[in-house]
N, C-alpha and C positions, 0 to 999 in steps of 0.2 A: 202838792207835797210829794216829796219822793220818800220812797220807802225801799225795803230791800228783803227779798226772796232767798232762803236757802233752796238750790237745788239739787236735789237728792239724785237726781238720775244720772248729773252731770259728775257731780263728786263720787261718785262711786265708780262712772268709768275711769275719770281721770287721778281717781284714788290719792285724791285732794279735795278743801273745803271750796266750793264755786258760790259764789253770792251774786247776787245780778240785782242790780239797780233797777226798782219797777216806778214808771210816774204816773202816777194815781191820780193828776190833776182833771178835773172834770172837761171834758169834748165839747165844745158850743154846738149845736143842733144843727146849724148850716155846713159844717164840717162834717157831718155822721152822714149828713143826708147825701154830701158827696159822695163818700165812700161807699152808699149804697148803692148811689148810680153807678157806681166803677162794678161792686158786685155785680149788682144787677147786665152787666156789659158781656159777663160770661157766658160763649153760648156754646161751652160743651155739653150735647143731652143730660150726660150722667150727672154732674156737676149742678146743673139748673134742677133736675129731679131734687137733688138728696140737697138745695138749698131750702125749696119752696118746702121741703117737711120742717125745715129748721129754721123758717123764717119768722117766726115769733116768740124766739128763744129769748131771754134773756127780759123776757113783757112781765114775766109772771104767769105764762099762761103758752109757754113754750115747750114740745119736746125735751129738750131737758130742762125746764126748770125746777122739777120735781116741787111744787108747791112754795115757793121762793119767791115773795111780796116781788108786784115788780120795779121796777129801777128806772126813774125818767130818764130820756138820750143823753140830758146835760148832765148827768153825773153817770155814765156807762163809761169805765177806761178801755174797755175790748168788745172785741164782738160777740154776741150771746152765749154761744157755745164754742165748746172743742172744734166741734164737725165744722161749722163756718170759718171759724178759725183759720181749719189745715187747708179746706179748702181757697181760701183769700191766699194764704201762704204761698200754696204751688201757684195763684195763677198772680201770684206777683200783685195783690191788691191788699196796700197796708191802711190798718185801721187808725184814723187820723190823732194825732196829740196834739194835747192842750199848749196854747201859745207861752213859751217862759216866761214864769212871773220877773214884773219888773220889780228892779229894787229900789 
């Protein structure tokens, strides 16, 4: 299902409403598991340090999950946290989406 995001950071620079279309559709587990390996391929020091602190983000039992039940892979639409996030971002490693439902 798609769903849709006001973005406050966006609309405030560009001093306009910005809405961004989010797909919330749930990841199949052979896709995540790719994308892990793609993470996993990173072999800047810094980068691979400040992963393995944040590699169980998003279990329920991750650095930041602050006490937040955790969330099977098949229904995860991102990856755990911010910090994995930005780092996937710069090093060009995106987190996979769910296949377009047919009609």
């Amino acid at each position: 299902m798609t769903r849709y995001e006001y973005d406050e950071e966006t609309s405030e620079r560009l001093h306009m409403d910005v809405v961004l279309e989010v797909d919330d559709r749930p990841t199949p587990v052979a896709r995540w598991v790719d994308a892990m390996r793609r993470l996993n391929s990173i072999d800047d020091p810094l980068a691979r340090r400040v992963l393995a602190l944040h590699r169980d983000c998003g279990s329920g039992g991750g650095t930041c999950d602050g006490g937040f039940e955790s969330e099977p892979i098949s229904r995860r639409v991102g990856w755990g946290c911010e910090t994995t996030s930005a780092i996937a971002d710069h090093f060009g490693v995106d987190y996979p989406v769910a296949q377009p439902e047919s009609d």
